[in-house]
N, C-alpha and C positions, 0 to 999 in steps of 0.2 A: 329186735327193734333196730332201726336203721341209724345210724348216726346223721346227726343236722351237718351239712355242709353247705358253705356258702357258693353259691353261683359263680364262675368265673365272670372276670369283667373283660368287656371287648374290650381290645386296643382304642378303637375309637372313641369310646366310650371313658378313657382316661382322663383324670382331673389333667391340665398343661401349667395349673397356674402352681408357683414355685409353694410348696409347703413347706411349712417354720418348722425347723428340730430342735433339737435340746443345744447341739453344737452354733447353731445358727446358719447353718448350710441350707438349701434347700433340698429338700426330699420331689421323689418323684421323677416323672420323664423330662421334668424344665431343668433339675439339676446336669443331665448331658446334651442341653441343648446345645446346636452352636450357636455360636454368638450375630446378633442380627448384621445383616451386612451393611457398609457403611458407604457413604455417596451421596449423591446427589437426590432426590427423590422427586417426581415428575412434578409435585408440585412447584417444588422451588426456580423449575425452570419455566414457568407460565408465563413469565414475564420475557423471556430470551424469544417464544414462541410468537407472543403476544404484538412484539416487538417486529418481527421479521414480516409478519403480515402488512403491519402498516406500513413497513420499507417495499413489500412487492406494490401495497397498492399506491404508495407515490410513487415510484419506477413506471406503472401502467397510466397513471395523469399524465408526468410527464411526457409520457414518448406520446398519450394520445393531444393532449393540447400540443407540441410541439408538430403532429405531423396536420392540426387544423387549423396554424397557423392562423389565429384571432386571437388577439390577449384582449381584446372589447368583450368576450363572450367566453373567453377557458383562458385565463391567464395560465402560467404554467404553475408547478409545484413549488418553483425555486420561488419565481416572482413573490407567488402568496407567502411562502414562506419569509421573503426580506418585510414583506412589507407587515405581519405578523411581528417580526422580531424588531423595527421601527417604531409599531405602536406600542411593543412593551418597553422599551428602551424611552422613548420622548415622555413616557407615563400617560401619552394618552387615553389607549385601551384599560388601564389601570380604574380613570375617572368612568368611564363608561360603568365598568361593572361592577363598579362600588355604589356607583346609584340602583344598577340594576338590582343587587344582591340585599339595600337598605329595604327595598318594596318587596322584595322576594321572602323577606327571611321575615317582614312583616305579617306579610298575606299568610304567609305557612304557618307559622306559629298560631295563626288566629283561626288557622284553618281544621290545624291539628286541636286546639279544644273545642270546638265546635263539632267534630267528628266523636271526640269522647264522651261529650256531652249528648247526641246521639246515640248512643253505642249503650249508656248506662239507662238511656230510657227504652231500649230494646232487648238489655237484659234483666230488667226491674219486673217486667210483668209482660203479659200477654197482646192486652192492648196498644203498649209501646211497640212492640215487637211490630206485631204489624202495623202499625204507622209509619213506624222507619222501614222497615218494607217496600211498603207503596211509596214512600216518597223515594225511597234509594230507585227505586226501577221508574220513578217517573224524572228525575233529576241527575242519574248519574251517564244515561247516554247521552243529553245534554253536551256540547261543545262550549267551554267557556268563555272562547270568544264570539259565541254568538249574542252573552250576554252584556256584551260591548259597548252597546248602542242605549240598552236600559240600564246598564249603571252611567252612563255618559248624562242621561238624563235626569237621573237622580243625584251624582253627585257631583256631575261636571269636571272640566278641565282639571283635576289634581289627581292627588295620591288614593285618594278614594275609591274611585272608579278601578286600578288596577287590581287594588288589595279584594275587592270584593269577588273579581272574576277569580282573583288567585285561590281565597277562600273555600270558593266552587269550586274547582278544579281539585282539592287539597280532601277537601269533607266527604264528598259522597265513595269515593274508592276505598278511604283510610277507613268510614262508616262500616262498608260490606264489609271489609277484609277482620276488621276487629270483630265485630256481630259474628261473624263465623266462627275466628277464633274461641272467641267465648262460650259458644254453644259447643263447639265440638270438647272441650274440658273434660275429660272420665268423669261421672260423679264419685269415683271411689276418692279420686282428692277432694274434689268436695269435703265426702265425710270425713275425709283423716286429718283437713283443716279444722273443719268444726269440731272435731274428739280433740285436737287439741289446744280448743276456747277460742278459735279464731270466727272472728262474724261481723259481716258489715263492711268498711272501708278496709281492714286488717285482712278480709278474708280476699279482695279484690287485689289488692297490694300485693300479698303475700304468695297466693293460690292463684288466682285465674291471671292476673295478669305475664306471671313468668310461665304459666302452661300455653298462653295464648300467644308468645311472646313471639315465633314464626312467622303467626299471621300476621299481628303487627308490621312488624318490621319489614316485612311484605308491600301491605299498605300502603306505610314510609315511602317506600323508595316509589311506587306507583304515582303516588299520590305527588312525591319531590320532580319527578319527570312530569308527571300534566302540569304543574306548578312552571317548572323551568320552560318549559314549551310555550305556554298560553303566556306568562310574560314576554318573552321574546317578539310571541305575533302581536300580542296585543299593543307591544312597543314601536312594532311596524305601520301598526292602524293607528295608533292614538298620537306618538310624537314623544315629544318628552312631557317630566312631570315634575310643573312648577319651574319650569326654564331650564331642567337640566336633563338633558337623555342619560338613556339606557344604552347596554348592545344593541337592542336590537334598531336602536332608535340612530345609532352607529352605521350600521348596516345599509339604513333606508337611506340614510344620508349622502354613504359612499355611492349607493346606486347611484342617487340624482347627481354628482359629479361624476359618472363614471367613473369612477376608480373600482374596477371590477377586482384587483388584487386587492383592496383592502374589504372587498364585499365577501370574498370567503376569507380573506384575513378572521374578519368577524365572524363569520360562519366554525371556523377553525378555531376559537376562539370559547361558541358555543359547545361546541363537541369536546374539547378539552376538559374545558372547565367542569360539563355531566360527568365525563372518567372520573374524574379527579375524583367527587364528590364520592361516587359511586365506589371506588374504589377507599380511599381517605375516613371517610365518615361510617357509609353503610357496609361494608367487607369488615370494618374494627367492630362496628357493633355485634355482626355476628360471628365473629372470632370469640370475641371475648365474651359472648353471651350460649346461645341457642349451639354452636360448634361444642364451644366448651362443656358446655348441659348434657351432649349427646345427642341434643334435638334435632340437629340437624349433619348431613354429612358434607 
């Protein structure tokens, strides 16, 4: 009779992860690894890269408004730039986007429960589902400031009329994105929720909302850009709200005095302020969230 032997194991095929001994050393091929190299790592320099980009493409403003010789029509980089750095220094620009950001962060907020509140009657049952459906593919290619003119009518010259376009703009992208997230959940969490008594609010909490949490966050920022956007234009069409402007209401303004340097002042202004955000608010979310889970790379 043959004696049992075991199989050789491939090299490849080798556990890498350090194994516990008695001594407390690690056993294995990880005990003579060498040690990981140390430096810089390509992430940490996104920002040096980042950086350089936007320095070639002021270099390329400048030398082109400077040889089209019109500051009526292309001020140069320097100009927009003083006249940027005047409106934060006087606090003008400050007042501008503290109004803008009181109606923004209104509209959004009212926009994001109204989206979840869709979202739970389209994963509650069948019929919800396709309701929110058909309304998401009938309302979300919709442009929200075309609804400009019908909230103007319904709620007139105030705060009203912004927050509802914002609302729009915030609900039907955040709607899809979550509804997706949600259905696509393994149901094997599902059941390993419910094996361990979770059901109802507890199960959505617990289970689907941090399995869906990607597409959320997804949404978020979708949903935060048509938001920032459609305020800006619709601050351009409507004026200010209740006597006091916006950016963008800033912007229209410097038009009609021709001050073209504080028109992309403003515009510069716009674009910042989205980085920031984007960078600031939604990059920490998913560091500290969906990165850290693994969910995401």
């Amino acid at each position: 009779m043959t004696p049992f032997r075991e199989p050789p194991i491939r090299p490849e095929y080798e556990l890498a992860l350090p194994l516990p001994s008695l001594g407390g050393a690690p056993l294995g091929p990880a005990a003579h690894a060498p040690p990981a190299p140390r430096g810089f790592a390509l992430g940490e320099l996104a920002w040096l890269r980042k950086a350089a980009l936007l320095l070639v493409l002021a270099v390329l403003w400048e030398g082109l408004a400077r040889w089209y010789d019109n500051d009526l029509l292309l001020p140069t980089a320097l100009a927009t730039g003083r006249a940027l750095v005047d409106g934060i220094v006087s606090g003008e620009l400050f007042g501008y986007v503290a109004v803008s950001f009181a109606v923004l962060t209104q509209g959004y907020l009212m926009g994001i429960a109204g989206a979840f509140l869709l979202t739970w009657l389209a994963v509650s049952n069948r019929v919800g589902r396709e309701l929110i459906e058909t309304l998401t593919a009938m309302f979300n290619p919709l442009p929200a400031i075309a609804l400009l003119p019908l909230a103007l009518l319904w709620f007139g010259l105030g705060k009203g009329s912004l927050i509802m376009v914002l609302m729009h703009s915030v609900m039907w992208p955040l709607t899809l994105n979550a509804s997706a997230g949600f259905r696509a959940v393994p149901e094997t969490l599902r059941m390993a929720g419910r094996n361990y008594g979770l059901g109802g609010l507890r199960l959505v909490l617990q289970i689907l909302i941090p399995a869906a949490l990607p597409a959320i966050l997804s949404g978020l920022k979708i949903g935060w850009a048509f938001a920032w956007r459609t305020l800006i234009a619709a601050e351009l069409v409507f004026g200010t709200t209740s006597g006091q402007g916006g950016l963008g209401w800033f912007i229209f303004q410097s038009r009609n005095e021709l001050f073209t340097d504080k028109v992309f002042a403003g515009l510069a202004a716009v674009i910042i302020i989205g980085l920031a955000v984007e960078q600031l608010v939604f990059q920490t979310l998913e560091r500290v969230t969906v990165r850290r889970w693994g969910m995401q790379r």
